[in-house]
N, C-alpha and C positions, 0 to 999 in steps of 0.2 A: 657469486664467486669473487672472492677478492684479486684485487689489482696484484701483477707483477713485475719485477723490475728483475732485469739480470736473471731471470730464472726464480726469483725468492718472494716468497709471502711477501707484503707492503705489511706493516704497521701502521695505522692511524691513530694515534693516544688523543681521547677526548673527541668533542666532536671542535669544528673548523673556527678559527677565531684566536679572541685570548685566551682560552683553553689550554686548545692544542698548542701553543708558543709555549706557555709556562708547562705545560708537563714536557714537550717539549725539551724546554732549557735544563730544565731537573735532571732529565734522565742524563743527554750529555756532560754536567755536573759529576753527573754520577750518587746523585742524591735519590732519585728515582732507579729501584733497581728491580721492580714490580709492580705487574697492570692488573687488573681483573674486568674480563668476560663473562657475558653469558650465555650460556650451552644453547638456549633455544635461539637466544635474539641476534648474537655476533655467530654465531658456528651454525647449526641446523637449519637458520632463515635461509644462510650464506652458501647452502654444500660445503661446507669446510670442515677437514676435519680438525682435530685439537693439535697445538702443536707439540715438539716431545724434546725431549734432552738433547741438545746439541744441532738443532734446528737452525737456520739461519737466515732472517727477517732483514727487511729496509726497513728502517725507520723513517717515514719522509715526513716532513714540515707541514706548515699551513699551506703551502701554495704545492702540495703535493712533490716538493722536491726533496732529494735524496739528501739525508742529514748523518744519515750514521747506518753500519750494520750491529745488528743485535744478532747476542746467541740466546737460546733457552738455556738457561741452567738448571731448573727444577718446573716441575707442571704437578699442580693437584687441581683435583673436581672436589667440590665443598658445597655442602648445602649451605647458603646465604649466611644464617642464623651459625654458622658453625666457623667462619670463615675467622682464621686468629688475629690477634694482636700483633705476630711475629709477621706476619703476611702487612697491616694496616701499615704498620712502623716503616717496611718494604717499601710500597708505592710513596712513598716521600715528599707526601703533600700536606705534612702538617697534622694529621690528625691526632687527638689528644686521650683517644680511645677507640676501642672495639667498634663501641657504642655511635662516636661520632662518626667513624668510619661506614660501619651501617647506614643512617641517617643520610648522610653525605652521598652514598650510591643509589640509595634507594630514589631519591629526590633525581639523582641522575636518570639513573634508567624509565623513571615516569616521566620526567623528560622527552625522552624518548621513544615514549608510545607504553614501554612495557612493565606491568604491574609486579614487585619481586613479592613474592612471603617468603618464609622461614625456609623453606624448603627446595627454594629455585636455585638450580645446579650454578655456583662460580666458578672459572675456569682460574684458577691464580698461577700465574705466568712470572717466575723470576727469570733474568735475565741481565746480561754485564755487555756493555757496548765493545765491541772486537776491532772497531774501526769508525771515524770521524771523516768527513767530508772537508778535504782543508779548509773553504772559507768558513764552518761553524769553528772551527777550534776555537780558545780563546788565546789572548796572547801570551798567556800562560805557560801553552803545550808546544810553544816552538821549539 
């Protein structure tokens, strides 16, 4: 089961370290506006179910502290290999294709213990941040 704060699903983007800082900082940016899961190894391992349109997440930091509230704004299930361009471009990390974006998770989630082919369900999670935790704002948003 995942951690709660306030009553609401926790987010953890990436796993602990300069990872999670740098997706992190993207997302409050607003450069990051899309994550990807998957069905068996974040949802099914976890009891969780998926989350759905208008849902409302904490985003916490490295040291597990509260950095921002996120809403869902769109949720699709996708076979790996099926997973688009418009979704890769989304998660705002740079990638230069489908292709790199594949590549780049695949490498992740072996990482992680779990093997993906063509065909292992991604959960693609758009999402627009609702609210900042005063000390991440930048000195921008005053």
């Amino acid at each position: 089961m995942w951690p709660r704060i306030d009553g609401l699903r926790v987010l953890e983007l990436g796993t602990p370290g300069a990872l999670r800082t740098r997706l992190t900082d993207l997302t409050l940016a607003g450069e990051k506006t899309a994550t990807a899961g998957l069905l068996p190894l974040d949802y099914h391992a976890e009891g969780e179910e998926v989350e759905h349109v208008g849902e409302r997440l904490v985003l916490v930091g490295d040291s597990g502290e509260r950095v921002a509230e996120i809403e869902i704004t769109r949720v699709e299930l996708s076979p790996f290999a099926a997973v688009t361009w418009e979704f890769a471009q989304a998660e705002g990390e740079g990638f230069r294709s489908v292709e790199h974006w594949r590549e780049a998770h695949r490498r992740y989630w072996k990482g992680e213990g779990y093997e993906v082919d063509d065909s292992s369900t991604v959960v693609c999670l758009w999402f627009r941040v609702v609210d900042q935790e005063v000390g991440r704002r930048s000195s921008g948003d005053t």
